[in-house]
C-alpha beads as a LAMMPS data file, in Angstrom:
LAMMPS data file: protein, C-alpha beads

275 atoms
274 bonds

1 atom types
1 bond types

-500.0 500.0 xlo xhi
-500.0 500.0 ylo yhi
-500.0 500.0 zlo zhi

Masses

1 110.0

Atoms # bond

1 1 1 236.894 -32.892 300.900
2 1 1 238.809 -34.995 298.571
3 1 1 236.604 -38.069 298.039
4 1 1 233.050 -37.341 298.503
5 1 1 231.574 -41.114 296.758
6 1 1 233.538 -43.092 299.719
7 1 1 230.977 -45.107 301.526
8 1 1 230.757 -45.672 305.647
9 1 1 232.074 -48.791 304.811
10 1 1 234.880 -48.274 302.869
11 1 1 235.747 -44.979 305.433
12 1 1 235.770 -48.019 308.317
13 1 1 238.231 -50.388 306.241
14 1 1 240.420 -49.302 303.683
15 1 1 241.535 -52.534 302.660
16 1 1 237.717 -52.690 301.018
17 1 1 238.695 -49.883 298.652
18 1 1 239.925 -51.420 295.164
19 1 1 243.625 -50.671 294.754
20 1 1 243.378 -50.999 291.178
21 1 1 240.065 -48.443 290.412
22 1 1 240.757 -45.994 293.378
23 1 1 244.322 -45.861 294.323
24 1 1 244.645 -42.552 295.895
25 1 1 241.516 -43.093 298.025
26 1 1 242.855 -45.970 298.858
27 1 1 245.513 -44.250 300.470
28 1 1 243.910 -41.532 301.547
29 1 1 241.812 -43.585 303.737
30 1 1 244.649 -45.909 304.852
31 1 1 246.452 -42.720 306.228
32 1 1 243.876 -40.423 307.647
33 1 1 243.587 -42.212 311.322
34 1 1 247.633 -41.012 311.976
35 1 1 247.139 -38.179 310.118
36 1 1 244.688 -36.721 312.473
37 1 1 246.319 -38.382 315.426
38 1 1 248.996 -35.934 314.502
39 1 1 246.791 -32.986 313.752
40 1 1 244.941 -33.246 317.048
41 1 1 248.553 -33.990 318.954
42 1 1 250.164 -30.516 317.370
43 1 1 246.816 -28.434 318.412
44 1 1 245.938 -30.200 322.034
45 1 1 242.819 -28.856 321.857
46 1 1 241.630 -28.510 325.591
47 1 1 238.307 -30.028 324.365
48 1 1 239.633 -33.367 323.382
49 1 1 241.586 -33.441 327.084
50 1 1 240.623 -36.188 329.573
51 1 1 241.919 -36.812 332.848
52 1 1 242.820 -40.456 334.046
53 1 1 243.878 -42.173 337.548
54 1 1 246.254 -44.210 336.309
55 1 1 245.801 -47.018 338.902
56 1 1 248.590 -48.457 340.523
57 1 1 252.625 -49.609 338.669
58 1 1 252.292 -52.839 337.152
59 1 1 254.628 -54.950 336.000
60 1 1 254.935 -56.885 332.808
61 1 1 256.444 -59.603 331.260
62 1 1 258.568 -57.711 328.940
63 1 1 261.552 -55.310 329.385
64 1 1 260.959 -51.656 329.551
65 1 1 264.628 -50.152 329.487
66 1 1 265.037 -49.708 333.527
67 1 1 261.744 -47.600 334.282
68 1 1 261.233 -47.725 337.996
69 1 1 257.158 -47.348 337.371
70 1 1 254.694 -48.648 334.587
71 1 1 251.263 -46.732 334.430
72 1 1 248.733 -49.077 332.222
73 1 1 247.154 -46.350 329.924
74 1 1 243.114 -44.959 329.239
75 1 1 242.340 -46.921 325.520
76 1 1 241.339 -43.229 324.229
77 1 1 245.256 -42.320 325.396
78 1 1 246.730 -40.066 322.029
79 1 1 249.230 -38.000 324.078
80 1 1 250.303 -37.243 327.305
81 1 1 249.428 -33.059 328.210
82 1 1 250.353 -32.676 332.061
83 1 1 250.481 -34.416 335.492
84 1 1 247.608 -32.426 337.594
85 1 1 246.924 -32.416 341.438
86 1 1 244.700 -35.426 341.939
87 1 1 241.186 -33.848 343.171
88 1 1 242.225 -30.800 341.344
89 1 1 242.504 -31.426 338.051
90 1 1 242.116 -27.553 336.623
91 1 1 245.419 -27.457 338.349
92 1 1 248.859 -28.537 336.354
93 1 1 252.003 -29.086 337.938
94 1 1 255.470 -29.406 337.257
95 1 1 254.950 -32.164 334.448
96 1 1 258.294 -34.950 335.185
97 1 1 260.994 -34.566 332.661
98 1 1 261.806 -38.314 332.378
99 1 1 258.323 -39.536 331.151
100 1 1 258.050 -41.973 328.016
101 1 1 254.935 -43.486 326.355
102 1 1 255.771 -47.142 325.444
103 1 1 254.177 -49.497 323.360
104 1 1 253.983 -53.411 324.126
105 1 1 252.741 -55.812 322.461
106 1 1 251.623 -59.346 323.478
107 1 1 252.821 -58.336 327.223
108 1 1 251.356 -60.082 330.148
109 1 1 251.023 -58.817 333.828
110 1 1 253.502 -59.953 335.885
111 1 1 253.435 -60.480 340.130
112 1 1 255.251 -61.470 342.605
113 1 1 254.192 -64.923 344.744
114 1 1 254.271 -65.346 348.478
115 1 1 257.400 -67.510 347.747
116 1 1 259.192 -64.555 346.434
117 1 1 258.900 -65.513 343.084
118 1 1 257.654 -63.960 340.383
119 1 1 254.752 -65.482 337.800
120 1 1 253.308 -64.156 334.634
121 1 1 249.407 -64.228 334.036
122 1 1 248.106 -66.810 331.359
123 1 1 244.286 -66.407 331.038
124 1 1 242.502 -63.232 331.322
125 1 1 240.705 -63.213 334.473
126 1 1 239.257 -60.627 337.174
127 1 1 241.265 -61.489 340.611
128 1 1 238.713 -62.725 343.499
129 1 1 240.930 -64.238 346.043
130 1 1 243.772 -66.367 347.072
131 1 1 241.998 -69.512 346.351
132 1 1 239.866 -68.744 343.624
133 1 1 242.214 -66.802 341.710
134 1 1 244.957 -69.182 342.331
135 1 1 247.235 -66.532 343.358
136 1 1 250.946 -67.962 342.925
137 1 1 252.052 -70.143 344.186
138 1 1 248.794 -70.864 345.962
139 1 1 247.955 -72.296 342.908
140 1 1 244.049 -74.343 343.060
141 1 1 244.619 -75.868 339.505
142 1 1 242.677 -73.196 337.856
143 1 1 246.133 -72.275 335.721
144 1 1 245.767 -68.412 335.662
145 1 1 249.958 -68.220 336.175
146 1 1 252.813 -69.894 335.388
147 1 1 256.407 -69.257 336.681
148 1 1 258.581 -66.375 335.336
149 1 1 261.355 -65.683 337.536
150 1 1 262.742 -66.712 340.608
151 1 1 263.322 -63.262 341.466
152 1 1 260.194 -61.781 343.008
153 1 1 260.798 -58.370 342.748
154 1 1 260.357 -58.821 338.789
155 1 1 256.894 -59.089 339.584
156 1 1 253.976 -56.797 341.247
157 1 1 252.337 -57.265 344.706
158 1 1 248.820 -58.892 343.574
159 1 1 245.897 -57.226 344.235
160 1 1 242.440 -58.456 344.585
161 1 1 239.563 -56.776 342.466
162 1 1 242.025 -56.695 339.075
163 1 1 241.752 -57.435 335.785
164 1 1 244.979 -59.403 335.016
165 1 1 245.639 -59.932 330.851
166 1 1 247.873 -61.930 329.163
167 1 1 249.033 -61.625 325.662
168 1 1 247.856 -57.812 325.797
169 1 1 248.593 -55.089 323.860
170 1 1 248.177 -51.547 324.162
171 1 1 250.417 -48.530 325.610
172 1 1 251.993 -47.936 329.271
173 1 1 253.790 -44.902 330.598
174 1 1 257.221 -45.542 331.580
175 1 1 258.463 -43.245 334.093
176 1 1 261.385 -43.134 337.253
177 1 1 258.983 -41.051 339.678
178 1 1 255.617 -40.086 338.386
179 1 1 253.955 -41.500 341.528
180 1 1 252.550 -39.758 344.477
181 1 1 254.332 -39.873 347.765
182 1 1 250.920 -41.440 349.754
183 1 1 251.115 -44.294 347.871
184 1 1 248.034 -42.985 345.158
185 1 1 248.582 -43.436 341.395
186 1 1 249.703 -41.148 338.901
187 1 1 247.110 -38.982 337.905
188 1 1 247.128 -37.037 334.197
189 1 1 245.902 -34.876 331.537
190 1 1 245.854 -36.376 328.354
191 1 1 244.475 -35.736 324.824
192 1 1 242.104 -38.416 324.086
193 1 1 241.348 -39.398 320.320
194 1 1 238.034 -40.894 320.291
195 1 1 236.026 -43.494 317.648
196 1 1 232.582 -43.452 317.451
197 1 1 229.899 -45.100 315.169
198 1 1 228.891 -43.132 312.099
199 1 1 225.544 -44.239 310.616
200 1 1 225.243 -47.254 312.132
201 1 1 228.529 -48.470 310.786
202 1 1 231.515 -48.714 313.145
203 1 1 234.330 -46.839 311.620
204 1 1 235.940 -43.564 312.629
205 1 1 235.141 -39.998 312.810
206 1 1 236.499 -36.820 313.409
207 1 1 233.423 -35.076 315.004
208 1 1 233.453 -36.305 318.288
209 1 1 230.326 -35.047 320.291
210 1 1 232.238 -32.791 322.821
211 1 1 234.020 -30.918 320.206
212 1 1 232.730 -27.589 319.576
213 1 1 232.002 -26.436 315.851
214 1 1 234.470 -23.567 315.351
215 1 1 237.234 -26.882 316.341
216 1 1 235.461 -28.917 314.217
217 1 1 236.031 -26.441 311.116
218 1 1 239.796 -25.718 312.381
219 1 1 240.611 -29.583 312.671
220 1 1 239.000 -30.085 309.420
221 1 1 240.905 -27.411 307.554
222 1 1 244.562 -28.758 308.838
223 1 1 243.736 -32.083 308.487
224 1 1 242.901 -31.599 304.370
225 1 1 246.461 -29.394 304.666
226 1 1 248.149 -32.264 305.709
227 1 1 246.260 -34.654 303.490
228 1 1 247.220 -32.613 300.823
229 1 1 250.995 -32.820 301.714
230 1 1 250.751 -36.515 301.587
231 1 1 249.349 -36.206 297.836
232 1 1 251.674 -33.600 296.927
233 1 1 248.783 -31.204 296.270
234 1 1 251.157 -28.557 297.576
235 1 1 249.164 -25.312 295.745
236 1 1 245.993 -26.664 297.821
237 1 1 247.992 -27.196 300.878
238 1 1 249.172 -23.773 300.824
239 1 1 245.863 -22.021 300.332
240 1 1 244.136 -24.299 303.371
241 1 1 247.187 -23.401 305.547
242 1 1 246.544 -19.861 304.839
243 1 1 242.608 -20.387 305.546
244 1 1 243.786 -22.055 308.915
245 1 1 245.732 -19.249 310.210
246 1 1 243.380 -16.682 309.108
247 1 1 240.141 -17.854 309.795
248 1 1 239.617 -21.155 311.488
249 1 1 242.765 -21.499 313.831
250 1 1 241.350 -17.834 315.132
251 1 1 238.089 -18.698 315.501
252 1 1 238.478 -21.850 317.682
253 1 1 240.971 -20.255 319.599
254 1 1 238.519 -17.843 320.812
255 1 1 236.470 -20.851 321.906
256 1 1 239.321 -22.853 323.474
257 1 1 240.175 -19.547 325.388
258 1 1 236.855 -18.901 326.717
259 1 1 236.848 -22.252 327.983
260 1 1 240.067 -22.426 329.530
261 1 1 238.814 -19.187 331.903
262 1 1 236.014 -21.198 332.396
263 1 1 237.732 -24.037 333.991
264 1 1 240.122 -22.250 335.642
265 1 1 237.248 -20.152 337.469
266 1 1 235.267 -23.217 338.222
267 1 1 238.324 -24.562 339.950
268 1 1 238.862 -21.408 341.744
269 1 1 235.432 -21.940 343.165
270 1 1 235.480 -25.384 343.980
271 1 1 238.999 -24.492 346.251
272 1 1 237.299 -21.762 348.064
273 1 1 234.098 -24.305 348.620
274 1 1 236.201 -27.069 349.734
275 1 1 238.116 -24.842 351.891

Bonds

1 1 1 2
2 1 2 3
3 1 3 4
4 1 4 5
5 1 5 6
6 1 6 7
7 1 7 8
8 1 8 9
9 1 9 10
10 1 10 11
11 1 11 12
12 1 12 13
13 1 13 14
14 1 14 15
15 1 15 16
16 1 16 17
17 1 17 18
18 1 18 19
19 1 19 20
20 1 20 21
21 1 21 22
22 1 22 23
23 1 23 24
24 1 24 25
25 1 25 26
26 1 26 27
27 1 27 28
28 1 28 29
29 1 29 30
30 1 30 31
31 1 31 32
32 1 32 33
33 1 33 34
34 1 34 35
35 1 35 36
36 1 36 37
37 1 37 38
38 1 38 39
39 1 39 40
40 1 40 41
41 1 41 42
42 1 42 43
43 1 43 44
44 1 44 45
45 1 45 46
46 1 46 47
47 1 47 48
48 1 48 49
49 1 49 50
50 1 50 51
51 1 51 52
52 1 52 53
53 1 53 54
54 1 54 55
55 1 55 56
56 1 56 57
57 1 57 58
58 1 58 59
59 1 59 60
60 1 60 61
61 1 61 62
62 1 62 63
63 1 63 64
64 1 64 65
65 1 65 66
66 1 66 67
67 1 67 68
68 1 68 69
69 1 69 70
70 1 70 71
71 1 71 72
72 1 72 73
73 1 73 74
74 1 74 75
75 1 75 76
76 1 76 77
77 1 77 78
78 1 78 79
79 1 79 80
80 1 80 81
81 1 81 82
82 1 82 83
83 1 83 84
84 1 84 85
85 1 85 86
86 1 86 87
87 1 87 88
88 1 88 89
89 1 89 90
90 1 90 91
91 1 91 92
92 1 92 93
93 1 93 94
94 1 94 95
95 1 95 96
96 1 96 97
97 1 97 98
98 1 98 99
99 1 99 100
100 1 100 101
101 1 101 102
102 1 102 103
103 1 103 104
104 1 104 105
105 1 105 106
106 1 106 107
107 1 107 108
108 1 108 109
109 1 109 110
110 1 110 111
111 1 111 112
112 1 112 113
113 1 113 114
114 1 114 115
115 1 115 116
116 1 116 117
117 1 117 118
118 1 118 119
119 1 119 120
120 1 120 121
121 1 121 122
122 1 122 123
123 1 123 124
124 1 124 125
125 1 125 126
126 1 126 127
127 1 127 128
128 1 128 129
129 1 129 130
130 1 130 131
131 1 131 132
132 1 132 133
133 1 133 134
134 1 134 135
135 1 135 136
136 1 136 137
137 1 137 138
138 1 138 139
139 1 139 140
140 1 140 141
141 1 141 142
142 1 142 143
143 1 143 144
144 1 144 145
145 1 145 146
146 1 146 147
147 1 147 148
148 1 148 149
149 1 149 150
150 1 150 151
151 1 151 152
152 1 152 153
153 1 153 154
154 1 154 155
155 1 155 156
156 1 156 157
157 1 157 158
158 1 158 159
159 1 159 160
160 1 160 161
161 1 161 162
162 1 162 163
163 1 163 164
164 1 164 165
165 1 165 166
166 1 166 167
167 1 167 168
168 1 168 169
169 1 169 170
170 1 170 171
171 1 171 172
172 1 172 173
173 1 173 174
174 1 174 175
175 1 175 176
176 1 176 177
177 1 177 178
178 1 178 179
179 1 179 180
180 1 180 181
181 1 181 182
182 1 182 183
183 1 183 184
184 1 184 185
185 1 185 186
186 1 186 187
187 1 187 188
188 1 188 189
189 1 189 190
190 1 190 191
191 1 191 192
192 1 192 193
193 1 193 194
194 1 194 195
195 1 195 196
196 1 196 197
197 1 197 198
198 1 198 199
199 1 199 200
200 1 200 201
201 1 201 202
202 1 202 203
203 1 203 204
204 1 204 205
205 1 205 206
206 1 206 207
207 1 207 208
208 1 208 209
209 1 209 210
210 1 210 211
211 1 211 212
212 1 212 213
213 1 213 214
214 1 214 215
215 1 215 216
216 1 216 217
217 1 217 218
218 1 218 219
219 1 219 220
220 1 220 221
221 1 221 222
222 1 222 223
223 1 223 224
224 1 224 225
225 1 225 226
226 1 226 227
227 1 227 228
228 1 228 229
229 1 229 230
230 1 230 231
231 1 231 232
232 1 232 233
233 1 233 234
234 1 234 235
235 1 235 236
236 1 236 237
237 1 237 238
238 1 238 239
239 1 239 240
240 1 240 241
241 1 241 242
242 1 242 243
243 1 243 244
244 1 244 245
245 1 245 246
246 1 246 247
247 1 247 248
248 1 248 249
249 1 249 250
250 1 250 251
251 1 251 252
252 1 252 253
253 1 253 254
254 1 254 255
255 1 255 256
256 1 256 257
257 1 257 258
258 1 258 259
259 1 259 260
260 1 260 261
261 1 261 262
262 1 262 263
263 1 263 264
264 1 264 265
265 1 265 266
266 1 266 267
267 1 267 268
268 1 268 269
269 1 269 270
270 1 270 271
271 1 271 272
272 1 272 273
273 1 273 274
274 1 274 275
């Protein structure tokens, strides 16, 4: 809307845009990925909603402020929506009150030896077994952990079949009781921002391929309102406000409504079939 000579290239990597001749689409482009982060976090569209098995609590080699549970989250994870019945996800419940989205960096998975001790991972590997694996402190010489506390219960029971990372980053959900009682993993609803290739160059987009047009138009319109705040174009940001309310934010809610009935009836029927 703003900038209409930015190439794909320059869109993907900001730092490529000449401070000097092109300041303000410098930072234009430097600030649209959490400016539509935002956007899409105030509207939770139900169109950008995933929903994710969390897996089982890990533990990591970093504090997280006395959380009884750590749920590794989806890489498309923007913001956390609902918890929903696992195997019935058209269903929300109660979502916790204590729930907190943390981010770590450099962490490493953390579990807890047969010698009740705890070790921290320190190459990136897929479990296998005992012996391949080197599960601690069955150690075969392969060096995939290395001691981290004497106390055990610092660290996770180890599971075959996982991918164990060290020096990771990324976000975890930090909660005292988001876990079901059968011993299954959390399971949410999330809003999920997506990247995809544009042109053949990798770099972001807002037009996901699941998101309707009449969204599309409304996320487009808010996001140049908010771009426009950041300038301090604040007669443009009040007319494309205006044009939000008015027009676009109706029009996709009629969408967004249509398919929240949708879901809800498909869920309906899937109860009665599985009943």
């Amino acid at each position: 809307m703003f900038f209409d000579s930015l190439t794909d290239a320059q869109f993907a990597d900001w730092s490529t845009i000449s401070e000097a001749q092109y300041p303000d689409a410098r930072l234009a482009v430097m600030l649209y990925e959490p400016i539509l982060k935002q956007v899409l976090e105030d509207i939770e569209p139900d169109f950008a909603c995933e929903y994710a098995d969390l897996g089982q609590p890990r533990k990591v080699s970093q504090a997280f402020g006395g959380w009884n549970y750590l749920f590794e989250l989806p890489d498309d994870f923007l913001a956390l929506v609902a918890q929903v019945l696992e195997g019935d996800p058209g269903k929300d419940v109660a979502l916790n009150r204590d729930p907190e989205v943390l981010f770590f960096q450099g962490y490493s998975h953390v579990v807890a030896g047969s010698d009740d001790q705890a070790y921290y991972c320190n190459t990136d590997h897929t479990s296998v077994d005992d012996t391949a694996d080197g599960q601690p402190p069955d150690d075969d010489g392969d060096g995939n952990w290395t001691l981290y506390s004497t106390d055990g219960s610092l660290g996770a029971a180890w599971a075959e079949d996982v991918a164990y990372e060290y020096d990771s980053t990324g976000f975890m959900l930090a909660t005292n009781d988001l876990t079901n009682a059968d011993g299954n993993s959390a399971y949410i609803r999330y809003i999920a921002y997506v990247q995809t290739t544009a042109l053949g160059v990798a770099g972001r987009s807002d037009q996901p391929v699941y998101y309707p047009e009449s969204f599309k138009n409304a996320l487009a319109t808010r996001l140049a309102a908010e771009m426009c705040l950041d300038a301090k174009d604040y007669e443009r940001r009040t007319w494309l406000l205006k044009e939000y309310e008015t027009l676009a934010k109706p029009a996709y809610w009629t969408v967004q409504n249509r398919h929240r009935a949708r879901i809800k009836y498909i869920t309906a029927f899937e109860a009665r079939t599985r009943g």
